[in-house]
SERO-4910 file (N, C-alpha, C, O; in steps of 0.05 Angstrom, whole numbers):
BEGIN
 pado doro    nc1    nc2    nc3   cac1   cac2   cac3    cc1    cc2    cc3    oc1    oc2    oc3
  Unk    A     98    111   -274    100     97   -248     74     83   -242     52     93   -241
  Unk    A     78     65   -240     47     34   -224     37     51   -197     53     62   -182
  Unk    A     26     51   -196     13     57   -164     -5     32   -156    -24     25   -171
  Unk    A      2     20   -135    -27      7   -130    -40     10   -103    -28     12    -82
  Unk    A    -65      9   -106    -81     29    -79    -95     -9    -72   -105    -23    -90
  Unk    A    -91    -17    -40   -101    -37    -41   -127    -30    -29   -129    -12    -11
  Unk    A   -153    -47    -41   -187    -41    -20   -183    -69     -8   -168    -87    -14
  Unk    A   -209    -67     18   -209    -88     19   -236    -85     33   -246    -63     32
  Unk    A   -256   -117     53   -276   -106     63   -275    -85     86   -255    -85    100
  Unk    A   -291    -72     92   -293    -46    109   -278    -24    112   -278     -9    131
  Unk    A   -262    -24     87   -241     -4     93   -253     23     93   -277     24     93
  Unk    A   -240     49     92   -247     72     96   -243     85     74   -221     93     65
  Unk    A   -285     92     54   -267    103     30   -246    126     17   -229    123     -1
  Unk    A   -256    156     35   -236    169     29   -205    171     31   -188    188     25
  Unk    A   -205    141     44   -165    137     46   -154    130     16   -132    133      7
  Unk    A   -171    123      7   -162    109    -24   -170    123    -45   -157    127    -65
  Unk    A   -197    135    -39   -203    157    -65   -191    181    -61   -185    197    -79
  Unk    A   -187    184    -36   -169    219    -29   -140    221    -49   -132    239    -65
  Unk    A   -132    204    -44   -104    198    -52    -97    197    -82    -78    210    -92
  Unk    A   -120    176    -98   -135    172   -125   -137    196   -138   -128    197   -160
  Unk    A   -148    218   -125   -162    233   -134   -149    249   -140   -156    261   -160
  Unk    A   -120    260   -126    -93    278   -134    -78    266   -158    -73    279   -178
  Unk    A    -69    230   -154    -49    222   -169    -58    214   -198    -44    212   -218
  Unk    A    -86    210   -194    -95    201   -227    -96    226   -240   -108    223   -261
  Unk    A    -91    245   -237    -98    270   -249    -59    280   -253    -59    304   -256
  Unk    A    -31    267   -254    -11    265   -258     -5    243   -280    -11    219   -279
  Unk    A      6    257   -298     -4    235   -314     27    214   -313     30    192   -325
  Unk    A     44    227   -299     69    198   -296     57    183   -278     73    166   -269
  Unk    A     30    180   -267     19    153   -253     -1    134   -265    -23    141   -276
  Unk    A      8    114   -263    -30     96   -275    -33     81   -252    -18     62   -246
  Unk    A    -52     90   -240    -69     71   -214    -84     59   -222   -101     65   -239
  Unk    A    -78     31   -205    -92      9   -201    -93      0   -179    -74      0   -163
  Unk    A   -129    -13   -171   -143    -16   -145   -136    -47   -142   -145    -60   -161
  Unk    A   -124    -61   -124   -119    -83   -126   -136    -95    -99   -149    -80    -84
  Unk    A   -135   -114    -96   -150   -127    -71   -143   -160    -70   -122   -167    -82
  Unk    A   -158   -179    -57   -153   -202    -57   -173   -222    -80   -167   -243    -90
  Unk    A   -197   -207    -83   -205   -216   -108   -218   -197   -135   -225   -175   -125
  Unk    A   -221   -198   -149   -234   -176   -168   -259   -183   -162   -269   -204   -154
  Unk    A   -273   -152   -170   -299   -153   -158   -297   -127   -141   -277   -112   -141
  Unk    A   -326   -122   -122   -331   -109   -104   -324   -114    -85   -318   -138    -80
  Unk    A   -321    -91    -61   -311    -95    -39   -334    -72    -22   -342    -55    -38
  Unk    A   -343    -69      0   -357    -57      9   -339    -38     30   -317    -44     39
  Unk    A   -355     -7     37   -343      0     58   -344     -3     90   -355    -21    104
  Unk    A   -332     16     95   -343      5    128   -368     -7    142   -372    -31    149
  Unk    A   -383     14    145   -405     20    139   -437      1    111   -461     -1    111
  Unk    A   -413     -6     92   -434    -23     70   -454      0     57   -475     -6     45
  Unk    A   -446     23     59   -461     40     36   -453     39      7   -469     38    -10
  Unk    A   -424     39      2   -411     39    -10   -397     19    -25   -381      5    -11
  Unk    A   -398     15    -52   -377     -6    -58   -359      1    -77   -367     14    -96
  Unk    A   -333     -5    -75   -314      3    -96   -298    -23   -101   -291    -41    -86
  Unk    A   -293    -15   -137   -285    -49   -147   -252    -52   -148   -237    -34   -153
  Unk    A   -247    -74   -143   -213    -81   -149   -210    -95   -177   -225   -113   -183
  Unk    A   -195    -87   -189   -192    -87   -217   -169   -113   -219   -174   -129   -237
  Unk    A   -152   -118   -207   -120   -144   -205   -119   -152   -177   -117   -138   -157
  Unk    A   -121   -181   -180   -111   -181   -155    -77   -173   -139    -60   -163   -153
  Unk    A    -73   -176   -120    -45   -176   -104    -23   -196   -114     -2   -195   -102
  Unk    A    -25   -214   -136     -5   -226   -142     -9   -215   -179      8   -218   -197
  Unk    A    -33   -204   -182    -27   -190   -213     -4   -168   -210     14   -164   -226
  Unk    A    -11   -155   -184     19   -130   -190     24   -141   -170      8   -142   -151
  Unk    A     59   -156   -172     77   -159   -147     96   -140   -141    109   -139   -119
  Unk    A     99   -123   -162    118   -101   -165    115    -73   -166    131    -57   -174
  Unk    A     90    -69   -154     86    -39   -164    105    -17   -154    116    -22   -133
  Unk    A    110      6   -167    130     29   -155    121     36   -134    137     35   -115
  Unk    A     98     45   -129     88     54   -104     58     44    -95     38     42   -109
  Unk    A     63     39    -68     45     16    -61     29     38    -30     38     49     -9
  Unk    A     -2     36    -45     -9     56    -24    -32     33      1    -48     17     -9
  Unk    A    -30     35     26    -58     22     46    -67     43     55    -58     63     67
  Unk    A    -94     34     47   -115     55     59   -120     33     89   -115      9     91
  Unk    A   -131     50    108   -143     48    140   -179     40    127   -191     39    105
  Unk    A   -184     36    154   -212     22    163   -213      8    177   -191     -1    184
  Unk    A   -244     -5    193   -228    -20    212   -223    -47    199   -209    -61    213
  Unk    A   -231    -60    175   -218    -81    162   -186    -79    167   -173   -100    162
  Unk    A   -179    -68    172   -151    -70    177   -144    -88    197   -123   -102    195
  Unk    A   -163    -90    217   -159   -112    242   -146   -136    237   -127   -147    248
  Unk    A   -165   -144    211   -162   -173    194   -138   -178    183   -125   -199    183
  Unk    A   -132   -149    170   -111   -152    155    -78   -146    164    -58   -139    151
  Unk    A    -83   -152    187    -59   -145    202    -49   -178    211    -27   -178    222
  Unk    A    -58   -197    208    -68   -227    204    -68   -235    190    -70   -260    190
  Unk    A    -66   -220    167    -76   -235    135    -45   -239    126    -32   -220    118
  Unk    A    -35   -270    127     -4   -281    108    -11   -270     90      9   -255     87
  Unk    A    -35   -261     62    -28   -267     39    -25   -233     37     -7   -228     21
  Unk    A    -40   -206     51    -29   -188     47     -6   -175     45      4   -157     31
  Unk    A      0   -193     70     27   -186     86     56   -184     64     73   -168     57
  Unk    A     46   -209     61     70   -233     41     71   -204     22     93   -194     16
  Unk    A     49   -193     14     40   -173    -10     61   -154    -10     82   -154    -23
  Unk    A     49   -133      9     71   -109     22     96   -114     20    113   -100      8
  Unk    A     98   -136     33    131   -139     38    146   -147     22    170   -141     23
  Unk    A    137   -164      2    155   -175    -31    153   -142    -43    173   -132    -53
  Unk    A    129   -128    -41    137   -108    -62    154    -84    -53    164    -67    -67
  Unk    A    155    -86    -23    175    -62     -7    204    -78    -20    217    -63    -35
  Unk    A    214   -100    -18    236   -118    -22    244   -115    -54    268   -118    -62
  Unk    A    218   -106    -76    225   -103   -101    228    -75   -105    225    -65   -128
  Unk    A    236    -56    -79    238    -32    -96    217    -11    -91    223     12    -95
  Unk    A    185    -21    -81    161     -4    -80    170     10    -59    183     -1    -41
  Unk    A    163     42    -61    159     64    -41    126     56    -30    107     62    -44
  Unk    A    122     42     -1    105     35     14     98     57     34    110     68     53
  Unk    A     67     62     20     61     93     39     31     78     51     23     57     41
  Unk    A     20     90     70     -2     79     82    -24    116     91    -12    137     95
  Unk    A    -56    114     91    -64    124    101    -84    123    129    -94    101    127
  Unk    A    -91    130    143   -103    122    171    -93     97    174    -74     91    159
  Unk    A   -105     75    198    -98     51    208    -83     24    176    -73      2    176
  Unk    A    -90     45    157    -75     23    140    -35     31    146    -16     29    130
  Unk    A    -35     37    163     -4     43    183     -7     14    199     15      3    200
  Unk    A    -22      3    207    -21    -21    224    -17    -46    205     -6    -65    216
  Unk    A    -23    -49    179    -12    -66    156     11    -60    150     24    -80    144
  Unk    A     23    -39    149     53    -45    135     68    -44    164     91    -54    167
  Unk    A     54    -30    189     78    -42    212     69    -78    218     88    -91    226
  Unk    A     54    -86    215     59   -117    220     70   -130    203     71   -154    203
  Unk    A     82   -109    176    100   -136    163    129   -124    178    146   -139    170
  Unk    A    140   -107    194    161   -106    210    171    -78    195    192    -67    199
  Unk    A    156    -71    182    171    -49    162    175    -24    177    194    -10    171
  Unk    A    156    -17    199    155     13    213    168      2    231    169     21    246
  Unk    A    186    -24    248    192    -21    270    217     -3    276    238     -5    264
  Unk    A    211     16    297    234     29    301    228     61    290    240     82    297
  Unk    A    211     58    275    199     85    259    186     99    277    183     92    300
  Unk    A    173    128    264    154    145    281    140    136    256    152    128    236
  Unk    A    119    137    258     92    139    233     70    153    251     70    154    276
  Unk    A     50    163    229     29    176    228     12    156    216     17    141    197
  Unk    A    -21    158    239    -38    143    231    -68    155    245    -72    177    254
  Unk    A    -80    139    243   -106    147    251   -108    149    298   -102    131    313
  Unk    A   -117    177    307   -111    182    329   -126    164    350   -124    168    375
  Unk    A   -143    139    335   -162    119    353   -144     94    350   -150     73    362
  Unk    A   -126     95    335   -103     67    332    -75     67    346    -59     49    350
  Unk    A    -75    102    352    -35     92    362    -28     83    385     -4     85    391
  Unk    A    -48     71    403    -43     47    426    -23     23    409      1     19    411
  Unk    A    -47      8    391    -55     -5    377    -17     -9    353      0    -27    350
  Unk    A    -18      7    348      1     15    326     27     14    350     43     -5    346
  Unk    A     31     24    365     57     26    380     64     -9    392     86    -18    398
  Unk    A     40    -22    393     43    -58    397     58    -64    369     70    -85    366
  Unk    A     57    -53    357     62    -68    325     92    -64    325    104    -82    314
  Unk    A    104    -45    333    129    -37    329    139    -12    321    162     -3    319
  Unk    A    114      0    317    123     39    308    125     48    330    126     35    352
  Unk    A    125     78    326    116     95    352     97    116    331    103    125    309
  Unk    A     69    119    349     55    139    331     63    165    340     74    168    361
  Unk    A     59    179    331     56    212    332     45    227    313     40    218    290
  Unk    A     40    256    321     10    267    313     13    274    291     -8    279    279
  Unk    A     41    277    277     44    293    251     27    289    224     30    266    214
  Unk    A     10    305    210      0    295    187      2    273    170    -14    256    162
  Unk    A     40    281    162     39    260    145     75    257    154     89    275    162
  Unk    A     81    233    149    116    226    164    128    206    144    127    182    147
  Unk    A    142    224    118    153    210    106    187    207    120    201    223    134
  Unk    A    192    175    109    223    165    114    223    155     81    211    138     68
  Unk    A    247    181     72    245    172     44    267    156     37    266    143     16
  Unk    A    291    155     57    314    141     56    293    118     59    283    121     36
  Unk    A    281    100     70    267     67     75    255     64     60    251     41     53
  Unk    A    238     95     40    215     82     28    189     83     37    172     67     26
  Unk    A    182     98     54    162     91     72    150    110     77    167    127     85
  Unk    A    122    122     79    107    143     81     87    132     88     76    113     77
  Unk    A     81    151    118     55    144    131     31    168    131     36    190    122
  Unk    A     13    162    139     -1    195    134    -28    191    166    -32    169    175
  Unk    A    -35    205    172    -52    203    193    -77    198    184    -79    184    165
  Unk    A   -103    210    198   -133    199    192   -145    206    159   -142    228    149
  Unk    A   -162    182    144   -174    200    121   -158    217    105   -140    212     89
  Unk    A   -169    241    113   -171    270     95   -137    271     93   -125    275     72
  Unk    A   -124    267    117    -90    266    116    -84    255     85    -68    268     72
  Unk    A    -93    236     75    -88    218     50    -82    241     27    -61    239     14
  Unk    A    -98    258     24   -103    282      7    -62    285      6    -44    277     -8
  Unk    A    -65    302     33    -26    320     31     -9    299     32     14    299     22
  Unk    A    -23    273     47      7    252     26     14    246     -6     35    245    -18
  Unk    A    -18    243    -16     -9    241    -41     -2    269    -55     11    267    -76
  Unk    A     -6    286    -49     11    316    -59     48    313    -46     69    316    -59
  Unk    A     45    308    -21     76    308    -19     84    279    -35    104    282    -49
  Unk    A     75    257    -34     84    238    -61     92    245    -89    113    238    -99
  Unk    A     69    266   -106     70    284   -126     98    293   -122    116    281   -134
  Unk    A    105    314   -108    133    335   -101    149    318    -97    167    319   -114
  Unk    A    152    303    -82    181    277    -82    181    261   -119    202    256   -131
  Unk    A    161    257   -128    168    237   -144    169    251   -167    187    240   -179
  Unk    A    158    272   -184    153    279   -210    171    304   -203    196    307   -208
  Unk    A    153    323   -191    152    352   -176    142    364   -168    120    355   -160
  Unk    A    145    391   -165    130    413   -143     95    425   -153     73    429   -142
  Unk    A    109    428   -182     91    435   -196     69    422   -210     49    433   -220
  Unk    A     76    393   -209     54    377   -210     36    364   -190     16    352   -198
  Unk    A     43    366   -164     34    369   -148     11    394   -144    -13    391   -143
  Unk    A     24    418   -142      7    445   -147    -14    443   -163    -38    448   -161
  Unk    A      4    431   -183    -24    433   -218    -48    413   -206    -71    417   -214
  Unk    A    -43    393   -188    -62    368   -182    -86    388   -159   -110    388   -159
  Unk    A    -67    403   -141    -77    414   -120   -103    437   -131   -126    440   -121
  Unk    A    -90    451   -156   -110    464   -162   -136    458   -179   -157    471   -176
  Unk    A   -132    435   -200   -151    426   -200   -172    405   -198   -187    394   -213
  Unk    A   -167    405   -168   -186    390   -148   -201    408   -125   -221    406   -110
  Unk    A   -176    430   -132   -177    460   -111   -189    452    -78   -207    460    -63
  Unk    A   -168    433    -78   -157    430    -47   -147    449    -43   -124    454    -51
  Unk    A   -169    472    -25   -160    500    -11   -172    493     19   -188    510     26
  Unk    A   -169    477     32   -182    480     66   -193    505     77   -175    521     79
  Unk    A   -213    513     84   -223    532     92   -245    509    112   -265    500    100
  Unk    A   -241    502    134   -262    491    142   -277    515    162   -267    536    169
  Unk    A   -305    502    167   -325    523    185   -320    518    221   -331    530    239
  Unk    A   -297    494    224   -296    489    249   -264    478    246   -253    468    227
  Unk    A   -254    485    273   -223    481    276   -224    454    300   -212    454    322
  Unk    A   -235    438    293   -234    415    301   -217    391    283   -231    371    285
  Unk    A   -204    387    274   -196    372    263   -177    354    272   -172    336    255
  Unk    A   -161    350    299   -152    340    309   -154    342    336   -173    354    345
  Unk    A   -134    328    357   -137    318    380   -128    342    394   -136    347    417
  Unk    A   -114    353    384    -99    381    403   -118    399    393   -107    421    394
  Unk    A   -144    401    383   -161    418    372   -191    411    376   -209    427    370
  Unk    A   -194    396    382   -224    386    393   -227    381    422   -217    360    430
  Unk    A   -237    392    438   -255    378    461   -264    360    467   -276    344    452
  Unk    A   -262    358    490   -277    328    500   -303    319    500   -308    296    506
  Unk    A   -321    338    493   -354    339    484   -338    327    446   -348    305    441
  Unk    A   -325    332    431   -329    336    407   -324    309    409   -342    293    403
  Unk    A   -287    296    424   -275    277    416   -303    258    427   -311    240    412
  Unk    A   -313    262    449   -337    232    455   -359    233    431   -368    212    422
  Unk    A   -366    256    420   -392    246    398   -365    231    378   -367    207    372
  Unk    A   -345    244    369   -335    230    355   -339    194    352   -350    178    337
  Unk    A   -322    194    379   -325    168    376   -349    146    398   -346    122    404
  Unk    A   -371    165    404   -401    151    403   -401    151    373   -392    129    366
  Unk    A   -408    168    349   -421    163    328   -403    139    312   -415    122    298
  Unk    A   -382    138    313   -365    125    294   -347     96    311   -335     79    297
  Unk    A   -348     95    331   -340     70    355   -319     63    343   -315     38    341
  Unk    A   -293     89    330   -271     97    335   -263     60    309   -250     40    313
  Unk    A   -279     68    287   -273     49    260   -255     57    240   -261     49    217
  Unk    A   -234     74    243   -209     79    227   -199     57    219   -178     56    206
***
């Protein structure tokens, strides 16, 4: 199966390496990083750069078509030529999954309207204009459409494991889980909005000015 993980500028890197990092280790996948040009792409932030290998009209067809979040997403919710992207390869057949605000790219090509999706908890104002409805669930596959959304970041991780279990199986999923040994044990139970305080959620988004 093709996978293609789109980067782009400022996106958010663990939406695309989280995901990467389960499915390249299955070996019925070969991922490829596509973007709008080959070359580097920087992250949010600009610490980081990760390269796109094809552009968006090298794979028009891929089986499964993943968007990572960041706030580059703003852009790309605007961008004809992404758009056009998503939506020819949802039309050829691609299972179209998204992680954080990369939910606001595949609802502006019309694909979530009417849907619940999962996305990043600083976008579902933002995301419910587009045509979804957000809600808090980790990850919200609609496998009858094709369509899998996943919530902030780290969410990316249990979509591409529940992608694994839908598409190959259970056990290759497991086999991916264990050796990456995604076991969560965190030191703080903050991890979401029904779980953090209002001291946590404001440094939150003072330190980060809420760039999903």
């Amino acid at each position: 199966m093709k996978l293609a993980i789109a980067l782009f500028p400022r996106i958010t890197a663990l939406d695309a390496i989280g995901p990467y990092e389960v499915l390249q280790r299955i070996p019925e996948f070969e991922v490829t990083f596509v973007g709008h040009e080959r070359g580097e792409v920087r992250t949010e932030n600009g610490m980081l750069g990760l390269i796109v290998d094809a552009t968006f009209e090298d794979m028009p067809n891929p089986d499964v078509l993943l968007m990572p979040g960041g706030i580059g997403t703003r852009t790309l919710i605007k961008d004809k030529r992404i758009l056009d992207w998503v939506r020819g390869a949802y039309d050829g057949g691609a299972l179209v999954t998204s992680v954080c605000s990369g939910a606001l790219v595949i609802a502006a090509t019309g694909l979530l309207d009417g849907l619940t999706a999962a996305t990043h908890w600083g976008v579902y104002d933002l995301l419910n204009t587009l045509g979804a409805t957000a809600v808090e669930d980790r990850v919200v596959p609609h496998w009858e459409r094709r369509i899998v959304t996943s919530a902030g970041v780290s969410s990316g991780i249990d979509m591409a494991l529940t992608l694994a279990a839908h598409l190959v199986d259970e056990t290759a999923a497991k086999a991916a889980q264990l050796f990456i040994e995604y076991d969560p044990q965190p030191p703080f139970d903050s991890g979401s909005l029904a779980k953090a305080g209002p001291e946590v959620l404001a440094r939150a988004k003072e330190n980060n000015k809420v760039r999903a």
